[in-house]
C-alpha positions, 0 to 999 in steps of 0.5 A: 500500500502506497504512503500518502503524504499530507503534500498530496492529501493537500494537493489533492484537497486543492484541486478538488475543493473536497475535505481533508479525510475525503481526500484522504480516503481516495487516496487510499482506495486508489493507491496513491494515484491523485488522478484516479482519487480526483476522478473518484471524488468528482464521480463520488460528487456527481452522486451527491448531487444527483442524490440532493436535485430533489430537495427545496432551495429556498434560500439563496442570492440575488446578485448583479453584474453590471458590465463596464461601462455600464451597457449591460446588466445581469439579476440572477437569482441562485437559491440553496437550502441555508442562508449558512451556505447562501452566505459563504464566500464560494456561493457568492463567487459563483453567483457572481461568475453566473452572472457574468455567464449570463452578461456575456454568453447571453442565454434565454432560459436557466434549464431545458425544462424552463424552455417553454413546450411550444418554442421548444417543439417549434424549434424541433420542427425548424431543425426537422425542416432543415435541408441537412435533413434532406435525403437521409436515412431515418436513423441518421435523421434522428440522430442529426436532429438531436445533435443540433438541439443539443448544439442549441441547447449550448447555445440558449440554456444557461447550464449547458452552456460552456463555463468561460474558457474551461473544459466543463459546462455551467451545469457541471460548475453547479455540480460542484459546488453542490458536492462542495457545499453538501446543499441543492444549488439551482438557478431559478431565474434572470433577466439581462439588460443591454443599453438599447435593447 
């Protein structure tokens, strides 16, 4: 059984923002190897989260964005289960990051299932209209059709979009800090202003 040293645990705890005995003990179950133990823990955080998606969050922020010069505007409302983790320094950085998500990448809705049923069949039927479409097999029609909703998707849903210039989407940030902070993290709503708009 490898050594763990407290310069990996702390390594490990740095890039993973999770506790100093979590780290430990992935570190342990995979023998040393900080790759595999952060995979572990992000997989272990996935779950957490999935697990907490179904309680209330009812407290929260609404934070603002006002982008220089003061042309755009963002007011988003992020809530979570205590006004303890709602008041923490990580929640109000995220709130503020999602703000400016929203500032600059311009999304419509915060999730797939607030985009309203009829916009979202009529864009079905837009992309099952399109010339792409034309001539091809069933099977691939379908598959065609799904990727470019999903490419839409990225385009106007807050949390499929890609957070700034990292490899990971808004939605996998809100995971994470749902597996940080132990509490059910959702963007309930927005709205941005542009000067002339």
């Amino acid at each position: 059984m490898a050594t763990i040293t407290a310069e990996t645990v702390k390594a490990l705890r740095e890039q993973s923002g999770a506790g100093i005995m979590e780290c430990k003990r992935a570190l342990e179950e995979t023998g040393g190897d900080l790759a595999k133990a952060a995979a572990n823990l992000k997989e272990r955080g996935q779950a957490a989260a999935d697990k907490r998606s179904g309680r209330d969050a009812n407290e929260g922020q609404v934070g603002s964005y006002i982008h220089m010069g003061g042309k755009i505007g963002v007011l988003i409302e992020v809530n979570c289960e205590t006004d303890f983790v709602a008041r923490t320094d990580e929640f109000q950085k995220l709130v503020r990051d999602l703000a400016m998500q929203v500032a600059g990448l311009r999304p419509l809705y915060p999730t797939i299932e607030s985009i309203p049923a009829a916009e979202l069949e009529a864009k079905k039927g837009e992309l099952a209209a399109s010339d792409m479409l034309a001539g091809k097999p069933e099977n691939v029609r379908e598959q065609i059709l799904e990727g470019q909703l999903k490419k839409w998707f990225a385009e106007v849903v807050l949390v499929e979009q890609p957070f700034r210039d990292q490899d990971v989407t808004v939605g996998q940030l809100i995971t994470a800090a749902i597996a940080k902070t132990g509490e059910n993290i959702k963007v309930r709503r927005f709205v941005r202003f542009e000067l002339g708009e």
